[in-house]
C-alpha positions as CSV (number, residue, x, y, z in Angstrom):
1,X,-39.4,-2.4,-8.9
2,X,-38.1,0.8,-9.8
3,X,-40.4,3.5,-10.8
4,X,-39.4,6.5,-13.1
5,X,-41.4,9.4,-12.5
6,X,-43.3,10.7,-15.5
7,X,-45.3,13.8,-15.9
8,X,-49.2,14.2,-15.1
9,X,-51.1,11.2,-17.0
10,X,-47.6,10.9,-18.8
11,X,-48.6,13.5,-21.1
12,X,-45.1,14.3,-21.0
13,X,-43.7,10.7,-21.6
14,X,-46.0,10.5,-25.1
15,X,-44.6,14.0,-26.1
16,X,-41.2,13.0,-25.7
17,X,-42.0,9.9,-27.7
18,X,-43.3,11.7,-30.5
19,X,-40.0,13.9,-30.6
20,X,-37.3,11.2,-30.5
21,X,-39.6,9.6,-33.0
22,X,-38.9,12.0,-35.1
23,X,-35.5,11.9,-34.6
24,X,-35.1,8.4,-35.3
25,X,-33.6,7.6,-31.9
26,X,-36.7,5.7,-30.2
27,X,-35.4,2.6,-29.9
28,X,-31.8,4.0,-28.8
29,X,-33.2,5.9,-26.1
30,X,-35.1,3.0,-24.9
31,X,-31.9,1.2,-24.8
32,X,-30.4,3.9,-22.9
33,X,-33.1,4.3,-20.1
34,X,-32.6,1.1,-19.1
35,X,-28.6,1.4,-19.2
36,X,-28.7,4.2,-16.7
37,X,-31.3,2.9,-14.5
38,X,-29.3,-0.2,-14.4
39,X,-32.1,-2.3,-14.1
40,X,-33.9,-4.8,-16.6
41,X,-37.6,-4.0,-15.3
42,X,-39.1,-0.6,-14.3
43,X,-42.6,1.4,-14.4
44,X,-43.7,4.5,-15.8
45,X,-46.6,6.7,-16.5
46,X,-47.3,6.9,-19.8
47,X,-50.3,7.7,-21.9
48,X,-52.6,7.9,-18.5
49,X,-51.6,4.7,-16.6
50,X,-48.8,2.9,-15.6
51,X,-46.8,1.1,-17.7
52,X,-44.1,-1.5,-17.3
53,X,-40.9,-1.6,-19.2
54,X,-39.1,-5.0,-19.1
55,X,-35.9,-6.6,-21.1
56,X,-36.0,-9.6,-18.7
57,X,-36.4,-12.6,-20.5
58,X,-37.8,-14.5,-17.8
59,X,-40.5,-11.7,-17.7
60,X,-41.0,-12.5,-21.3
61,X,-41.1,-15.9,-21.3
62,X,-43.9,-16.0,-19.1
63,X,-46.1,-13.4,-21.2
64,X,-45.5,-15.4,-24.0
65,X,-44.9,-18.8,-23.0
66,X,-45.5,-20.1,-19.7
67,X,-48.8,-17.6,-18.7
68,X,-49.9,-16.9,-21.8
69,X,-53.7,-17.1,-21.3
70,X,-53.0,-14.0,-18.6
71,X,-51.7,-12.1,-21.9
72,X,-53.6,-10.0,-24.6
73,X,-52.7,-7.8,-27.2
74,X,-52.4,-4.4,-26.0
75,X,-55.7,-2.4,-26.7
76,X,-53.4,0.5,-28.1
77,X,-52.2,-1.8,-30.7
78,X,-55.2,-3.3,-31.4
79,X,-57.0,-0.1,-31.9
80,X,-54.4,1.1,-34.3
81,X,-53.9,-1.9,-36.2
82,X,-57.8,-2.2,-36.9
83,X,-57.9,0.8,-38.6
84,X,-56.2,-0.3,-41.8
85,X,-55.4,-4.3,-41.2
86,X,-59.5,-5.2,-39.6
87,X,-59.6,-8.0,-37.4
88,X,-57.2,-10.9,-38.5
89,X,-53.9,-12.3,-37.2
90,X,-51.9,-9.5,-35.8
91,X,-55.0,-7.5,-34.0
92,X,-56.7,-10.3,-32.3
93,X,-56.7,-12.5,-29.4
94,X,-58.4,-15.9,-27.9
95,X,-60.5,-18.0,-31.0
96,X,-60.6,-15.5,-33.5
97,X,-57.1,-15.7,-33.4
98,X,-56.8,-18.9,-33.2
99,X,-59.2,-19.2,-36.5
100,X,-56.6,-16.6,-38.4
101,X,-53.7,-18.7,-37.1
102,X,-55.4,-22.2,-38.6
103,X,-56.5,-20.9,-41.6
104,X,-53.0,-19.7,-42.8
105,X,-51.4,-22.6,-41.6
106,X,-51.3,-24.7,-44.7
107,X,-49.7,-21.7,-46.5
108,X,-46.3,-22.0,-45.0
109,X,-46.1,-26.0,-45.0
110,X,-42.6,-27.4,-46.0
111,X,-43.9,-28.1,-49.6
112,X,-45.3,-24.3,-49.7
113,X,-41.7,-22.9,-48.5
114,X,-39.5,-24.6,-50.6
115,X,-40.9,-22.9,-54.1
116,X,-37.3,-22.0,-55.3
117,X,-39.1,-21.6,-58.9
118,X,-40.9,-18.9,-57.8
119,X,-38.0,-17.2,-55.9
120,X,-36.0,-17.3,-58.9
121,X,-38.4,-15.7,-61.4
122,X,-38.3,-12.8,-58.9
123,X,-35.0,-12.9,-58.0
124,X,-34.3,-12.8,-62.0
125,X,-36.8,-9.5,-62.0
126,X,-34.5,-8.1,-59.3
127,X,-31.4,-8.7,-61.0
128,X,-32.9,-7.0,-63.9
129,X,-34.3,-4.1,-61.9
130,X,-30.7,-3.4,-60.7
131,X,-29.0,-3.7,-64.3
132,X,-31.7,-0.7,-65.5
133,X,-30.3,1.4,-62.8
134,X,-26.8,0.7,-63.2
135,X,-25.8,4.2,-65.3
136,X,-26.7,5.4,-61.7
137,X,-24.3,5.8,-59.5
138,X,-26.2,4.0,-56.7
139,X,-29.0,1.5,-56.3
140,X,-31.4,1.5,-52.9
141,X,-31.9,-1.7,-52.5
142,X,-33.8,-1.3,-49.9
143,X,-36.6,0.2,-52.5
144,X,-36.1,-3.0,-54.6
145,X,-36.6,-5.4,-51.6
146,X,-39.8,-4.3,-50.9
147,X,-41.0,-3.9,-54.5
148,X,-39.2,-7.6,-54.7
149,X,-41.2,-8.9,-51.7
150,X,-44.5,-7.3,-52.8
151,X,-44.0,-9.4,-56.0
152,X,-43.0,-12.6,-53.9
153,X,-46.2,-12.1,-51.8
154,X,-48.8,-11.5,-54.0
155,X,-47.9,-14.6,-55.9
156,X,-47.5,-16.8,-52.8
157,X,-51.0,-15.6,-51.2
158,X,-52.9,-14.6,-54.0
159,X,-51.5,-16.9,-57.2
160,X,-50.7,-13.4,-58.9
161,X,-48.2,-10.8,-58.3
162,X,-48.4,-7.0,-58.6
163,X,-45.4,-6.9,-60.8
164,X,-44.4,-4.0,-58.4
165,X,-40.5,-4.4,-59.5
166,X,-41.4,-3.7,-63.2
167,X,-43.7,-0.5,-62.4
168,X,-41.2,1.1,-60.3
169,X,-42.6,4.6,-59.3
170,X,-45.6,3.8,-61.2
171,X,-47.0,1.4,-58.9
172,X,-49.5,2.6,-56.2
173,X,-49.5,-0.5,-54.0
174,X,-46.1,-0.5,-52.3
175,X,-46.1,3.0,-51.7
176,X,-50.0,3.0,-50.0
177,X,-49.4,0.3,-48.0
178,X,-46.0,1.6,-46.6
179,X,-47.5,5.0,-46.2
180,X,-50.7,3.1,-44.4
181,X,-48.3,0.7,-42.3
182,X,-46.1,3.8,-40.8
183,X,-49.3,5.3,-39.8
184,X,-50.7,2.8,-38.1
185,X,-47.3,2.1,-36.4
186,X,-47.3,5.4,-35.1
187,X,-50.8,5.0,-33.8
188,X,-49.7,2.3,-31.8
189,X,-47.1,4.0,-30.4
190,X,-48.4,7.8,-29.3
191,X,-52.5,7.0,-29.2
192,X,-55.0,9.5,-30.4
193,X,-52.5,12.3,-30.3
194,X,-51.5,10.7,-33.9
195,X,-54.9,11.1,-35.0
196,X,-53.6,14.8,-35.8
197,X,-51.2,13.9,-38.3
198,X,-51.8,12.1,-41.4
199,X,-55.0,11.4,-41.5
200,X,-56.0,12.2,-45.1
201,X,-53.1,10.7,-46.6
202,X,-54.0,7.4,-44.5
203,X,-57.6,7.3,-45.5
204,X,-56.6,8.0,-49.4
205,X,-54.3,5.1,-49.0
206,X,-56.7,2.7,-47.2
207,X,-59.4,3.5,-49.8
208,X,-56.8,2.5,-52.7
209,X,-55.9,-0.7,-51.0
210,X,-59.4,-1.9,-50.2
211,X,-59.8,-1.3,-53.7
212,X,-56.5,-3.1,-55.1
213,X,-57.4,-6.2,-52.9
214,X,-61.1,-6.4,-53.3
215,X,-60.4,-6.9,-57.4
216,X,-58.4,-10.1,-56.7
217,X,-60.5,-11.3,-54.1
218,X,-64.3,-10.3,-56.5
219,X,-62.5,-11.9,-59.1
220,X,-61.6,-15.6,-57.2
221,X,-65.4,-15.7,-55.4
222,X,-66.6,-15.5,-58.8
223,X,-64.5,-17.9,-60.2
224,X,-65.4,-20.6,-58.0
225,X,-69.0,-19.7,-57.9
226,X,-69.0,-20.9,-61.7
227,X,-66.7,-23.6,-61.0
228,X,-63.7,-22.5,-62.1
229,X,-61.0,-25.1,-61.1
230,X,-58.3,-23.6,-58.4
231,X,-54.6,-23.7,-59.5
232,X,-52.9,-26.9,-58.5
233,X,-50.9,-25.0,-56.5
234,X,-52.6,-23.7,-52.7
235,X,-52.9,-20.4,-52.5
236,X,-53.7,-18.9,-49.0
237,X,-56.4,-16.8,-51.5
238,X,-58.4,-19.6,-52.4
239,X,-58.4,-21.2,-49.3
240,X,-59.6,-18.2,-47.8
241,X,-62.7,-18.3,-50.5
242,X,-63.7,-21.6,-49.5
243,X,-64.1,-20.9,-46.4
244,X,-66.2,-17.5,-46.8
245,X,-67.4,-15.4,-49.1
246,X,-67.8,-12.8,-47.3
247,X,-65.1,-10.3,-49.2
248,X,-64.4,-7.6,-46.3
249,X,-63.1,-10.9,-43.9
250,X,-60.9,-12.3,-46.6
251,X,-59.6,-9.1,-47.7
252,X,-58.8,-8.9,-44.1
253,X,-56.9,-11.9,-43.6
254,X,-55.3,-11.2,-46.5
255,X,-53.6,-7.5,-45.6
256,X,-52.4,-9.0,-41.9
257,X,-50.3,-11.9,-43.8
258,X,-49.0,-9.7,-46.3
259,X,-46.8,-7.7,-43.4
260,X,-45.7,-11.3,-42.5
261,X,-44.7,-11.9,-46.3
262,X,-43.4,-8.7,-47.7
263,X,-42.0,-6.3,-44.4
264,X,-40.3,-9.0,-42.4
265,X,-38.7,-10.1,-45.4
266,X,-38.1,-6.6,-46.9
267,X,-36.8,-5.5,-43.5
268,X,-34.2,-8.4,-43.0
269,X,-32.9,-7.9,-46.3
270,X,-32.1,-4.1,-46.0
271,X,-30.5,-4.4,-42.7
272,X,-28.2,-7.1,-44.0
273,X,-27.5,-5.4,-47.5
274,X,-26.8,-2.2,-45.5
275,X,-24.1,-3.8,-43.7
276,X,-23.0,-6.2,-46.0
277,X,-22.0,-2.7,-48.4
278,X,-20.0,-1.9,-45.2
279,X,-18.3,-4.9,-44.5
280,X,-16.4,-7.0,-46.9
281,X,-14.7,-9.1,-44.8
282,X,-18.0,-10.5,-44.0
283,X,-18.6,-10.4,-47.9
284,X,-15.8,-12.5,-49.0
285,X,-16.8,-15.2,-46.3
286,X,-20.1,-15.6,-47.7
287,X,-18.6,-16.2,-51.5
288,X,-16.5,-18.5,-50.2
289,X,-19.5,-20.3,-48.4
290,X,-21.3,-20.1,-51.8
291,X,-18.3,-21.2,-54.0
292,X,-17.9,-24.2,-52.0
293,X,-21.2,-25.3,-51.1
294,X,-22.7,-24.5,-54.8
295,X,-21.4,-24.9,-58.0
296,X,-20.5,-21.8,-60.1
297,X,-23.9,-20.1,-60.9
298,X,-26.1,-23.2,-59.7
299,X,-29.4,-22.1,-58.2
300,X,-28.8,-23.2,-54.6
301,X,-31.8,-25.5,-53.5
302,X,-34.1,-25.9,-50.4
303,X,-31.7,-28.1,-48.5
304,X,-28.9,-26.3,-49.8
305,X,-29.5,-23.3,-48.6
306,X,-30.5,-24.8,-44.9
307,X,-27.0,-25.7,-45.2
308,X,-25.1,-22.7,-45.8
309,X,-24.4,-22.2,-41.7
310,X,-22.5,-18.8,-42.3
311,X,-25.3,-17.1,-44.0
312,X,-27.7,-18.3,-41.7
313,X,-25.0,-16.6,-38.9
314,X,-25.0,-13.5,-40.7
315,X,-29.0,-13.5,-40.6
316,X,-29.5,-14.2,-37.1
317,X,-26.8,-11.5,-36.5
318,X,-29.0,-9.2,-38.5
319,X,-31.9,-10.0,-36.1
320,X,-30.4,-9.2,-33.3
321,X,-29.0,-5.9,-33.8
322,X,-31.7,-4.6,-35.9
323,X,-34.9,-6.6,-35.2
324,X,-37.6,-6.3,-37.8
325,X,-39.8,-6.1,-34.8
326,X,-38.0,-4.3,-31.8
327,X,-40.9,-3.8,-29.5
328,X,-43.6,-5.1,-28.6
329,X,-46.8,-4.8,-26.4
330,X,-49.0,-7.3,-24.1
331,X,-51.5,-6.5,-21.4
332,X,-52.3,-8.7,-18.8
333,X,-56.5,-10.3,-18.8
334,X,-56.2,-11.2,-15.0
335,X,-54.7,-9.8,-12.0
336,X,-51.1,-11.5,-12.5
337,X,-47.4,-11.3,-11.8
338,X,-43.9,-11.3,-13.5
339,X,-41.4,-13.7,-12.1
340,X,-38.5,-11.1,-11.7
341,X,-37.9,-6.8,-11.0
342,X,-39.8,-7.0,-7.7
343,X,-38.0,-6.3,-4.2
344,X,-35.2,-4.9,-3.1
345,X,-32.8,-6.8,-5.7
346,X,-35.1,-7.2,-8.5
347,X,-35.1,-11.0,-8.1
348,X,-38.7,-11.0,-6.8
349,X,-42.0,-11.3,-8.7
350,X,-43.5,-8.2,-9.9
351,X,-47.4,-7.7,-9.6
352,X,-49.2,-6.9,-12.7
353,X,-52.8,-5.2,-12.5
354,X,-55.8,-6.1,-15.1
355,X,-55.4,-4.6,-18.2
356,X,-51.9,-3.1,-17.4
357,X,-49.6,-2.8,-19.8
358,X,-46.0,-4.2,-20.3
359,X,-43.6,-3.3,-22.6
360,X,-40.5,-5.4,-23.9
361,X,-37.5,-4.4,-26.2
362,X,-35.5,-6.9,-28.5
363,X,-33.8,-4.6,-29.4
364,X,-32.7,-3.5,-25.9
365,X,-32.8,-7.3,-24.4
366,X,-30.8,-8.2,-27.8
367,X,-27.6,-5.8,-26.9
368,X,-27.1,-7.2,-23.3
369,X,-23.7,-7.7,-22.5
370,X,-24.0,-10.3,-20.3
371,X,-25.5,-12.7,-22.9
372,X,-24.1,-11.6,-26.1
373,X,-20.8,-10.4,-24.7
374,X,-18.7,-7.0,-24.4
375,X,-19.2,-6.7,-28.3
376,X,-22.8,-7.0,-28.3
377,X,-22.9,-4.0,-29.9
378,X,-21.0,-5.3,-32.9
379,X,-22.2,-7.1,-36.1
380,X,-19.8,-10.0,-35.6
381,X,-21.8,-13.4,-37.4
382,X,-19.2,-15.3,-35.6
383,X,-20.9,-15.5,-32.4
384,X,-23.5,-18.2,-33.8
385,X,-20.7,-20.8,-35.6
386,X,-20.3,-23.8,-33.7
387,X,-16.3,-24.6,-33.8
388,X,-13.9,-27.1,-32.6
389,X,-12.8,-24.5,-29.8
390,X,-17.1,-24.7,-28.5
391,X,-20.7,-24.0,-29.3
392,X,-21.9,-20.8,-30.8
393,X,-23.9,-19.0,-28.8
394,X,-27.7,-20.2,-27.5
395,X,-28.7,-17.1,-26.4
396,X,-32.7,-18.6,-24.8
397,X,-35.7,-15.9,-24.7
398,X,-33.0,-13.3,-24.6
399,X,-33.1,-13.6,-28.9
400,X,-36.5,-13.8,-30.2
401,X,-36.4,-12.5,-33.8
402,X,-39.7,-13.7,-34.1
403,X,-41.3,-13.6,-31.2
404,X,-41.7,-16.9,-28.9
405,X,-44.8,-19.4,-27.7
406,X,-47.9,-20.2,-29.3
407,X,-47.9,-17.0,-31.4
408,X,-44.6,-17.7,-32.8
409,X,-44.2,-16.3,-36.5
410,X,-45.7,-19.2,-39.3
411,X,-44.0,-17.0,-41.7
412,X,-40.3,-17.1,-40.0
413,X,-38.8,-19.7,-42.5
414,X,-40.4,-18.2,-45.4
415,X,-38.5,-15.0,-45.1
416,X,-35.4,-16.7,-44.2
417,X,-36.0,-18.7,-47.1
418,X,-36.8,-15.4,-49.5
419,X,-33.9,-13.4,-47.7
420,X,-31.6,-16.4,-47.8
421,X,-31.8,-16.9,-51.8
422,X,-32.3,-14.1,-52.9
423,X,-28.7,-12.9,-51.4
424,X,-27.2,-15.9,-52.9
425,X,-28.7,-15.1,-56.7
426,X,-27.3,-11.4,-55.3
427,X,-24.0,-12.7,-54.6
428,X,-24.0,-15.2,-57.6
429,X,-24.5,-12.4,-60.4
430,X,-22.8,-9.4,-58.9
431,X,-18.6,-9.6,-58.1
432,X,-18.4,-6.3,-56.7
433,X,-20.7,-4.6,-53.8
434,X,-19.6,-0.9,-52.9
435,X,-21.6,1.5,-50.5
436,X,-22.9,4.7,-51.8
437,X,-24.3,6.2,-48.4
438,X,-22.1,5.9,-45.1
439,X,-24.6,7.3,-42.6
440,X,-24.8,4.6,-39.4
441,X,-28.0,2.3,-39.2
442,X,-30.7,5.0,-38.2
443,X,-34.5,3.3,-37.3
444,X,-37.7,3.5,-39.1
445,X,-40.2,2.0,-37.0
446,X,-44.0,1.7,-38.8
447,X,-45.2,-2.2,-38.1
448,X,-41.5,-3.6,-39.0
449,X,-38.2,-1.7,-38.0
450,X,-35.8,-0.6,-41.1
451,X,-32.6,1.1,-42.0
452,X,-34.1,4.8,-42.4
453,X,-31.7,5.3,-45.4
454,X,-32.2,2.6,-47.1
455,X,-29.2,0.3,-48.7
456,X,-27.7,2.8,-51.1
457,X,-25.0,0.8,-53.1
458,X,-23.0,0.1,-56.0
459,X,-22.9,-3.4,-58.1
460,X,-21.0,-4.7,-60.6
């Protein structure tokens, strides 16, 4: 395997990380490591011990699939993560895990995800949102989005949403939990050096959310401890409150679902809106999708929207180039191997110490040529359509927008769901999409991975 040499402790390796952090250009230089190496699996010191870096999906298919009770969490992530989400879903492992997983299960059933009544009450809230900012001569929708999602969420999960749309600037939530979400992100990625930065601000905007959450969560216990019947509908809230009433575990469980219901969402949505304001060949494709597969102004349906195979292109397409979650972290639990980047060739297994960490890219493993062609670098939806001519492509463990194996996403068709109508309502109500901001897709990595500029643009 081929080793890149790192400073003393890699010291030097997290200082460079913190500086192309900064510049927005983490993920890109990832990519381009492994471009000049011209290898798909290597090691490096970094943060004290050696790390492996790996966009083989053979090597991730076995950490997530195939040997995935040699795999954990890595502790960096897990210590970062606890400081503002506890212990729930996304910072645990073995049956604590599991418990998270089961418990939010009934949340995303079929019956659960295909609410369009409740997507269109807040896709009518974003329409509106838009329309009071139309003497401007741009919208970010990107803002919107996760305003739109915060909304979305807080219904879903807690049978009442923060009505973050209609306080705008006003509202404290969206802006403390994206402020406490970047921090921990960065945590995760430079260690206690990012203990330095921040701090305050992070523990102002912990305290506030505690405090937001506990109110809904106080409120339910009590209503059920005087018998107050439960909406008919399930909410993951008042599940949560029959289980426990112990308010620091379900406010818990609640914050780790949230990313799940409001960033991945949010995310998608402003990647695709940033391009769609660039592209409007790829526009004009999707109205005539819409015009043909809905009649004119019809709210599209469940079903209907599983059927609209162009839109669903132009999502996956999304996911790929710009991955809501472009790199992730395990650490083996055993003395283990990987099945490839060993020996001369790179075709031989690679040995894996206890408690060493490996490190894979989406976004890197996403843009390989030899999978995804010589325009993998290109948003072209195209590439997914079945045709008479052949299949679209099937691209295996080399695509995993939402990660792979028993800790696949529950939440995945929710947000293509959300995304998905929402962009129709979008498309439905506005005849004209115009960009207002031409800078290139630049990241913004803090738990989920967005367009650093938002999606500036113009409707009418």
């Amino acid at each position: 395997m081929p080793v890149r040499e790192g400073s003393l402790f890699g010291l030097g390796t997290i200082l460079k990380v913190v500086k192309i952090s900064k510049a927005s250009r983490l993920l890109e230089a990832n990519f381009s490591r492994f471009q000049k190496m011209q290898t798909k699996t290597f090691s490096m010191m970094t943060n004290g011990q050696s790390v492996i870096y790996t966009i083989d999906p053979e090597n991730v298919r076995a950490m997530l699939v195939t040997q995935f009770d040699s795999w954990e969490l890595s502790a960096l992530r897990k210590t970062a993560y606890t400081r503002l989400l506890g212990h729930g879903i996304f910072t645990t492992d073995g049956d604590a895990w599991k418990h998270s997983r089961a418990m939010l299960k009934p949340s995303f059933t079929r019956g659960e995800i295909g609410n369009v009544e409740m997507l269109e009450r807040h896709s009518e809230s974003l329409i509106k949102a838009i329309r009071l900012q139309q003497d401007q001569n741009s919208v970010d929708l990107g803002d919107l989005f996760f305003r739109m999602t915060t909304d979305f969420a807080t219904e879903y999960l807690f049978g009442e949403p923060t009505e973050s749309l209609e306080r705008g600037v006003e509202d404290g939530f969206c802006e403390a939990f994206s402020g406490g979400l970047k921090y921990i992100g960065k945590l995760s990625r430079v260690g206690r050096l990012g203990l330095f930065f921040g701090r305050t601000k992070f523990q102002a905007e912990r305290r506030y959310l505690y405090n937001f959450i506990d109110r809904y969560v106080r409120r339910t216990l009590e209503d059920a401890k005087d018998g107050a019947k439960f909406p008919s509908r399930h909410t993951f809230l008042h599940e949560l409150s029959r289980q426990t009433n112990d308010v620091v575990r379900i406010r818990t469980e609640l914050l780790n679902i949230l990313i799940a219901g409001r960033d991945t969402t949010a995310s998608l949505l402003t990647n695709t809106w940033h391009v769609l304001s660039h592209r409007p060949d790829i526009v004009a494709r999707l109205r005539k999708e819409i015009a043909s597969d809905l009649p004119p102004q019809k709210r599209p349906t469940f079903e209907e929207l599983k059927n609209l195979t162009y839109l669903s292109a132009v999502f996956k397409e999304s996911l790929r180039l710009h991955p809501v979650i472009p790199l992730n972290t395990r650490e083996a639990t055993v003395p283990t191997t990987l099945p490839k980047g060993g020996g001369p060739d790179g075709t031989q297994p690679v040995f894996v110490a206890k408690g060493q960490p490996v490190i894979y890219s989406s976004y890197a493993m996403q843009r390989d040529k030899n999978v995804f062609g010589d325009d993998a670098e290109e948003f072209h939806p195209e590439r997914w359509l079945d045709t008479d001519e052949g299949k679209g492509i099937r691209p295996g463990f080399s695509y995993m927008p939402f990660n792979a194996g028993p800790r696949i996403c529950l939440g995945q068709q929710l947000a293509l769901m959300e995304a998905s109508y929402v962009t129709v309502r979008l498309l439905q109500e506005f005849e004209s999409i115009e960009a207002r901001d031409n800078r290139p897709w630049t990241e913004e990595i803090g738990v989920t991975c967005v367009n650093k500029y938002g999606a500036k643009v113009a409707l009418a």
